[in-house]
TINUGU-885879 format. One record per residue (C-alpha): residue number from 1; chain; x, y, z. Coordinates in pm, 1 decimal, m for minus. Layout:
<sites>
     k   c         c1         c2         c3
   NUM   A          X          Y          Z
...
</sites>
This chain:
<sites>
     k   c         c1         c2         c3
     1   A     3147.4     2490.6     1206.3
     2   A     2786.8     2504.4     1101.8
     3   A     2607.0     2437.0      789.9
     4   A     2518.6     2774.3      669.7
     5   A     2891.6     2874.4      700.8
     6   A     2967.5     2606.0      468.0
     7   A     2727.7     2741.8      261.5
     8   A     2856.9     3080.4      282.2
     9   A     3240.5     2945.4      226.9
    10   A     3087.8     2773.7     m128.9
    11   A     2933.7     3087.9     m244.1
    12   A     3213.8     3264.4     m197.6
    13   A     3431.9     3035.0     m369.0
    14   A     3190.5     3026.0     m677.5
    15   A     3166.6     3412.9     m719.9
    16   A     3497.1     3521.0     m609.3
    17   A     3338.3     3808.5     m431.8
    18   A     3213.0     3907.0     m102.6
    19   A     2924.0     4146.7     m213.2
    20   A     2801.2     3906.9     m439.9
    21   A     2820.3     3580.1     m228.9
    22   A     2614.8     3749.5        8.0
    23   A     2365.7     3811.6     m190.5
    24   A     2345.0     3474.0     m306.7
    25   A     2277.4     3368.3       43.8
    26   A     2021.6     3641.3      148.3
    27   A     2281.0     3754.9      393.0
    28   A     2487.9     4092.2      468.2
    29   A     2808.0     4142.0      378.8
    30   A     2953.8     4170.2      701.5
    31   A     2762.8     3893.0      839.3
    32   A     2940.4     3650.1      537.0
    33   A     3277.0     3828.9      603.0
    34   A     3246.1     3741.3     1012.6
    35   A     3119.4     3381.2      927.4
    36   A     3454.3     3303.9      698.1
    37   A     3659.4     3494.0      952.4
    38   A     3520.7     3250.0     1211.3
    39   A     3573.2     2913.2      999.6
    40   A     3919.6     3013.6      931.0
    41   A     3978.4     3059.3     1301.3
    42   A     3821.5     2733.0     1405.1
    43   A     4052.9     2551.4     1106.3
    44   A     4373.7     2729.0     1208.5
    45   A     4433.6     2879.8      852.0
    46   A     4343.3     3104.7      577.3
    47   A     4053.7     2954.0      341.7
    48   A     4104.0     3249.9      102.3
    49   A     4366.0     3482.1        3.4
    50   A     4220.9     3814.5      m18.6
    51   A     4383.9     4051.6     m302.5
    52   A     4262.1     4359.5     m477.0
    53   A     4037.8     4196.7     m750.0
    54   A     4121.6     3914.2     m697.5
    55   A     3958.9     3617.8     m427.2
    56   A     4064.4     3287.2     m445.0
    57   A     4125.1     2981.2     m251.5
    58   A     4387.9     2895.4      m51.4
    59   A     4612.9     2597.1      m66.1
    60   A     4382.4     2498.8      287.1
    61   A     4065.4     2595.4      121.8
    62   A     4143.4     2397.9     m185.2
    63   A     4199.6     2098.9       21.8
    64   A     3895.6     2123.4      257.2
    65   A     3663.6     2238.8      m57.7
    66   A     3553.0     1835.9     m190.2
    67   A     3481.4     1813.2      181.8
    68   A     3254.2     2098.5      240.0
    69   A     3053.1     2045.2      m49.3
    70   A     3004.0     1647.0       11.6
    71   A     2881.4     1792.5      363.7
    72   A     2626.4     2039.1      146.1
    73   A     2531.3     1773.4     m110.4
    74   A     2477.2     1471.3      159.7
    75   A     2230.2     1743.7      403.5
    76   A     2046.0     1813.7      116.7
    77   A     2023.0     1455.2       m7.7
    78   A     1916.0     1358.9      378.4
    79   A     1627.5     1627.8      353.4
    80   A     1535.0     1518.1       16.5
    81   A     1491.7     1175.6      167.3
    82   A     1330.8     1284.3      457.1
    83   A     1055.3     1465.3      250.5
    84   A      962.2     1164.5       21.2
    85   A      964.6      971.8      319.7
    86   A      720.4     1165.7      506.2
    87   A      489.2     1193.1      162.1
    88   A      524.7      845.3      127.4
    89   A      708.8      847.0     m172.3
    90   A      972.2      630.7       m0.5
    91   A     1016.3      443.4      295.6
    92   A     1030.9       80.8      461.7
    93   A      864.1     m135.2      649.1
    94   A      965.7     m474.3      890.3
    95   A      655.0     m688.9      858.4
    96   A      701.8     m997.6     1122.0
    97   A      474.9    m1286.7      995.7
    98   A      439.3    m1612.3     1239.8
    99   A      523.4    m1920.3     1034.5
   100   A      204.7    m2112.5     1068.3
   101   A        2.3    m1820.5      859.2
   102   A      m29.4    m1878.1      488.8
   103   A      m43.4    m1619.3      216.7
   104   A     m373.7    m1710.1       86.2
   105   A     m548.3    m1470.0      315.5
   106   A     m349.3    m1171.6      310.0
   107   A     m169.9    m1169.9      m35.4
   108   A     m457.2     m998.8     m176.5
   109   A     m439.9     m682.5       81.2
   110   A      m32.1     m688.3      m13.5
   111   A     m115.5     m626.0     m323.8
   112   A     m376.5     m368.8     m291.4
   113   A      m98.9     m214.9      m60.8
   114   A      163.6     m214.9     m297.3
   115   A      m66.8      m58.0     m584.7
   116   A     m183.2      213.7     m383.7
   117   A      163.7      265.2     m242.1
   118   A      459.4      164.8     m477.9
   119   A      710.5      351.2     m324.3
   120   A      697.5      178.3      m28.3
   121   A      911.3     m123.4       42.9
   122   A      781.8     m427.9      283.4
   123   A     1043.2     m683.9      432.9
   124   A      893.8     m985.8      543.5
   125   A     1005.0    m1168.4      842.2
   126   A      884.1    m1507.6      874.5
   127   A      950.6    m1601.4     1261.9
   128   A      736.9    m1794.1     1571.9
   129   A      519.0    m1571.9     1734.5
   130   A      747.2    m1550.6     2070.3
   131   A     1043.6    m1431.8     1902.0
   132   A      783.1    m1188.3     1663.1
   133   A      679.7    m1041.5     2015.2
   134   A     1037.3    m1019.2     2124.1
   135   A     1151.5     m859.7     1755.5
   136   A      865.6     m620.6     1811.4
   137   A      955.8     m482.9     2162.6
   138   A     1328.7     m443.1     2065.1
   139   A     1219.6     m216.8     1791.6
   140   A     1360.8     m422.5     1480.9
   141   A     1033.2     m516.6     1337.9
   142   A      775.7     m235.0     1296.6
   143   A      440.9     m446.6     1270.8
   144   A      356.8     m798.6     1287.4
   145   A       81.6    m1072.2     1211.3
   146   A       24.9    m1288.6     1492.3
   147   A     m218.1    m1550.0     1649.8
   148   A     m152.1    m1635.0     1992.9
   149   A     m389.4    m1868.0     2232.2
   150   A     m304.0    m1640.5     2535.9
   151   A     m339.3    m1268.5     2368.0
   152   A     m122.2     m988.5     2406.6
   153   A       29.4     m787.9     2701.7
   154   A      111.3     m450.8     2718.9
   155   A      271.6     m312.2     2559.8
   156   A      204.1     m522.0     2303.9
   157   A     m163.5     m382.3     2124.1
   158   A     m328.3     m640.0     1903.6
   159   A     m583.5     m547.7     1640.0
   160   A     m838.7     m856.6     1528.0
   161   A     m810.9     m877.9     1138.9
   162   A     m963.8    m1218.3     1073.9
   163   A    m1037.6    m1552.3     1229.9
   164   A     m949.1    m1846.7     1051.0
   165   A    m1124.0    m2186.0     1102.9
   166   A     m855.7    m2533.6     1198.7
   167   A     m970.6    m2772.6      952.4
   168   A     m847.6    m3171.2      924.5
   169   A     m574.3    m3214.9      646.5
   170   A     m558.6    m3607.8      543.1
   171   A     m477.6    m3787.5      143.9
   172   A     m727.7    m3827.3     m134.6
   173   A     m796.4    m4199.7       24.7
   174   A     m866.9    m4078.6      347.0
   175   A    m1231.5    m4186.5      429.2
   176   A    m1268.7    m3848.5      589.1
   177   A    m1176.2    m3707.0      198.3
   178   A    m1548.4    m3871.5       69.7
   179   A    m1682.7    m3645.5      355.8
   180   A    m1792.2    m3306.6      351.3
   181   A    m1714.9    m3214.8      771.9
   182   A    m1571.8    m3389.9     1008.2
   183   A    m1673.6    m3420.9     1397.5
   184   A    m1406.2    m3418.6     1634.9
   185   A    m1462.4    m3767.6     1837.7
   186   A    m1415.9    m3948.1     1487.8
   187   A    m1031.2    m3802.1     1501.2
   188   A     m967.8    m4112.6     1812.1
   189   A     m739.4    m4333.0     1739.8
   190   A     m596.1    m4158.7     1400.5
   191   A     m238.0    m4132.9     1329.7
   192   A     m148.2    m3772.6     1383.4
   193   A      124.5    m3585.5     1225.1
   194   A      268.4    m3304.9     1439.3
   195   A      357.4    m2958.2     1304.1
   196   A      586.7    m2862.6     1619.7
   197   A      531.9    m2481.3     1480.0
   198   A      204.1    m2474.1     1534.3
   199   A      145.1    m2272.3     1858.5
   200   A     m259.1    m2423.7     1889.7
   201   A     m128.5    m2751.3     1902.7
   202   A     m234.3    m2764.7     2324.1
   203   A     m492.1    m2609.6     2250.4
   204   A     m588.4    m2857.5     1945.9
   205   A     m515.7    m3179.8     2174.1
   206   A     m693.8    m3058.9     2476.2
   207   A    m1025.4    m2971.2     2273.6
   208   A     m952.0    m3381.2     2082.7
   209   A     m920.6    m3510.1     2456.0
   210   A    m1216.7    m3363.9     2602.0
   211   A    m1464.1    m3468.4     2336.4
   212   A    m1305.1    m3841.9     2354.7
   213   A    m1046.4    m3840.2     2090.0
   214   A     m720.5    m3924.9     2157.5
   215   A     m465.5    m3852.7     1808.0
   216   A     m219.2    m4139.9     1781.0
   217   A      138.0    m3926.3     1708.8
   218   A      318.1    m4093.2     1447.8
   219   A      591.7    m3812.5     1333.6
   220   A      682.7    m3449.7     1417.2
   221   A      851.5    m3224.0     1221.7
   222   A      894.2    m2816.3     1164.1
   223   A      892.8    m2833.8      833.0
   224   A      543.7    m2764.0      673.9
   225   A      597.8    m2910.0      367.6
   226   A      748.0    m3245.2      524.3
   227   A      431.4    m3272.3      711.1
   228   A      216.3    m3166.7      427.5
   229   A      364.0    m3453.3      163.4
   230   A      332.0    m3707.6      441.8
   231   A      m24.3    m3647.1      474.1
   232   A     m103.8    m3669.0       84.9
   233   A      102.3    m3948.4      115.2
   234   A     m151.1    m4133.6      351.9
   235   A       49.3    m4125.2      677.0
   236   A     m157.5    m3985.6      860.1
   237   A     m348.1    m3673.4      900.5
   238   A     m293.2    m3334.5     1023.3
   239   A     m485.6    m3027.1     1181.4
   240   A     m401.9    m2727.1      904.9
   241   A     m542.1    m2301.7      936.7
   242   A     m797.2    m2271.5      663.8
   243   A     m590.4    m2016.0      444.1
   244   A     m288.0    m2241.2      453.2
   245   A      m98.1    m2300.8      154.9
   246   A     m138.8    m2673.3       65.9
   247   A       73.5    m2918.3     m150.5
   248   A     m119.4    m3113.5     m450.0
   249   A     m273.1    m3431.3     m273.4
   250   A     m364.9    m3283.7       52.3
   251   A     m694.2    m3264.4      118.4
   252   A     m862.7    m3040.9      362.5
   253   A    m1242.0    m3084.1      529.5
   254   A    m1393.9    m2839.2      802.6
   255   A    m1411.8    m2951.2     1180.2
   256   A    m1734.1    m2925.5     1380.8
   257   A    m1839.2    m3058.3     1730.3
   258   A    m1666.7    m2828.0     1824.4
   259   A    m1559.3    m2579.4     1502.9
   260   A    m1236.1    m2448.4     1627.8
   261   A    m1031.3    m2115.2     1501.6
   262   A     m794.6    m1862.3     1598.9
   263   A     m794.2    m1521.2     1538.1
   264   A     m534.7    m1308.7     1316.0
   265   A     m411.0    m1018.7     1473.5
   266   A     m162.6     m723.5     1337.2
   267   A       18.4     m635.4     1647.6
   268   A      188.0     m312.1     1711.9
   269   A      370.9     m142.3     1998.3
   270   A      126.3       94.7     2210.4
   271   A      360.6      296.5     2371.8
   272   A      600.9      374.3     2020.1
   273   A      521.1      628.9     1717.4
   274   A      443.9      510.8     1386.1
   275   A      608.5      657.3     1095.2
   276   A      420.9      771.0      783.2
   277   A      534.4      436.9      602.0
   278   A      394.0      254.8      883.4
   279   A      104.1      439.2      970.2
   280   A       m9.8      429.9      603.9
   281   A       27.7       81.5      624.4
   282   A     m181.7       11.3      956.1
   283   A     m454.6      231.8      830.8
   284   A     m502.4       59.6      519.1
   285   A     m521.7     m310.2      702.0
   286   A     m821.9     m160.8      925.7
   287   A    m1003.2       m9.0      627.7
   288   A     m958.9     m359.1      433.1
   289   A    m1236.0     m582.9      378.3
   290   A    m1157.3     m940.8      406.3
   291   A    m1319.3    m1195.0      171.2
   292   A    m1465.5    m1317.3      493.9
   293   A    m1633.4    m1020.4      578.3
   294   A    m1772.4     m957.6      259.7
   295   A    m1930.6    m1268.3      259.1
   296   A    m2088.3    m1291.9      561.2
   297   A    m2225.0     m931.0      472.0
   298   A    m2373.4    m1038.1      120.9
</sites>
């Protein structure tokens, strides 16, 4: 049974009459008449009785008629969404985001986003960046954010959107909070409170070793905000991304000798088509400017 037979079956049922139903669908009248003929075959019964004058439904076509028309109502409600889908006027999107990345830096291009497109609808999925790659490459996240120490493999395709400067996180009565940088070698010997999310952290203690500092663990902990309050409460200090979001009491001072960042990348699949939703979105990330970039081009 096909869809335009179904069609054909409702028309007749509205107007009672086979000239007239095929008009209504832009059809000859023998080509309606064969297309009941063969739906009534297919079913094993009569949809209509046929009478001088006088069309109507059968006790099988009165059963099967709620049916046929939800079949009509939901293909055209499909293609309806289909359409404002591809127009972007509806549509959704899986953004992965790895845990360590605060808001501060991208909030403002989410709600650029969001004003230019309201229709569309962003989940956010807060994740490490393994399990982000793994989410990606089974096809249940569309997009993700993403810095990684050891870059991307195929067919994982990165694009750089910012870099984002590791700066020293200690209390108000730090003596590093009365300065205005502070130089790796004068982190030896300071109690160091691990975030066990952060995926620089080799990175962070093999840069500390080889310019003579050695960071004195005291606690580790996934939770950000544990490791956060016990650095404004003068436990120890931490190494924090720039943009992070900080608790009141934290204070945060750059890092020279050396400076040390990572870079932000959005991080798509190569090898799989975007939809409109997602397209829209990738294209708008690579037009954005980044407070960053506007700076340094002032």
């Amino acid at each position: 049974m096909e869809l335009h037979e179904i069609k054909y079956f409702l028309a007749l049922n509205k107007t009672r009459n086979f000239t007239r139903a095929a008009e209504t669908c832009n059809v000859s009248q023998p080509a309606l008449t064969r297309a009941i003929q063969k739906m009534e075959e297919e079913l094993g019964g009569e949809l209509f009785v046929r009478e001088r004058n006088n069309i109507h439904l059968s006790p099988l076509g009165r059963l099967l008629e709620p049916h046929l028309h939800d079949v009509v109502n939901r293909t055209e409600a499909a293609k309806a969404t289909a359409t404002r889908f591809l127009r972007l006027e509806g549509g959704h999107i899986s953004l992965g985001v790895m845990r360590t990345i605060g808001p501060l830096r991208f909030v403002s291009f989410l709600s650029r986003f969001r004003a230019e497109h309201p229709d569309i609808e962003i989940t956010m999925i807060e994740a490490m960046s393994e399990r982000l790659c793994q989410l990606l490459l089974k096809g249940e996240l569309d997009v993700a954010l993403i810095a990684r120490p050891a870059g991307f493999e195929a067919p994982l395709q990165a694009s750089v959107l910012y870099s984002e400067r590791f700066v020293i996180a200690c209390s108000g009565g730090h003596p590093f909070a009365r300065r205005t940088l502070v130089r790796v070698p004068e982190l030896d010997g300071q109690p160091y409170l691990v975030r066990i999310n952060c995926e620089y952290f080799d990175m962070l203690r093999d840069t500390c070793r080889s310019h003579g500092s050695r960071l004195q663990h005291a606690f580790r902990s996934e939770r950000e905000d544990w490791i956060q309050i016990m650095v404004a409460a003068g436990m120890g200090i931490c190494f924090l991304p720039e943009f992070s979001a900080t608790v009141p009491g934290v204070i945060t001072r750059p890092v020279i000798d050396p400076a040390i960042a990572r870079q932000i990348a959005l991080v798509t699949l190569a090898e799989r088509r975007w939809s409109a939703p997602l397209a829209a979105f990738v294209n708008a990330v690579q037009r954005y400017r980044w407070p960053e970039q506007e700076a340094e081009g002032s």
